[in-house]
C-alpha positions in Angstrom: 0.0 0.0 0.0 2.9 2.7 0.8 4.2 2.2 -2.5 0.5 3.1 -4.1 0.0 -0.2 -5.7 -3.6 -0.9 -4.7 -3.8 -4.2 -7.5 -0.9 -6.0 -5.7 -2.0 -5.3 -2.2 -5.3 -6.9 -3.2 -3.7 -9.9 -4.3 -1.6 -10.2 -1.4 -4.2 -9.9 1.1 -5.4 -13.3 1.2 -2.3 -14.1 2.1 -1.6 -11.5 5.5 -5.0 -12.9 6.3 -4.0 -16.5 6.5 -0.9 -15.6 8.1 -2.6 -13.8 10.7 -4.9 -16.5 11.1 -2.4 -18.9 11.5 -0.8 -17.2 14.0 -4.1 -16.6 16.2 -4.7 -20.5 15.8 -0.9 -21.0 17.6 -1.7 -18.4 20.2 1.2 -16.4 18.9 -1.0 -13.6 18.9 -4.7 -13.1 20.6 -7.8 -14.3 18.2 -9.1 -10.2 18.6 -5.8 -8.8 17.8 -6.0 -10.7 14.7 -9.4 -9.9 14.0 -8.7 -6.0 14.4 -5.7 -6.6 11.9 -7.6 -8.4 9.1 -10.4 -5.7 9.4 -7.8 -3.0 9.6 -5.6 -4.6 6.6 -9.3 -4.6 4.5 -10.0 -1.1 5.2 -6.7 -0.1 3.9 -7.5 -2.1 0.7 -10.8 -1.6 0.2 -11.5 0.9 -2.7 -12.7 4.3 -1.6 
């Protein structure tokens, strides 16, 4: 996103989102943390 490609930070959501999901799922980080960083990742990427 900082670089101002919005097509490549679409396509690379998916994968943050897993990620982050992953890491929820192994307690490396809380399940709402990772639910405020998917939502906050999807704002940034949702067209405005």
């Amino acid at each position: 996103m900082e670089a101002g490609n919005l097509s490549e930070a679409k396509e690379a959501l998916p994968q943050l989102q897993k990620a982050i999901d992953k890491a929820a799922a192994r307690r490396v980080i809380h399940p709402n943390r990772a639910a405020r960083l998917k939502a906050r990742l999807a704002r940034l990427v949702r067209p405005s």
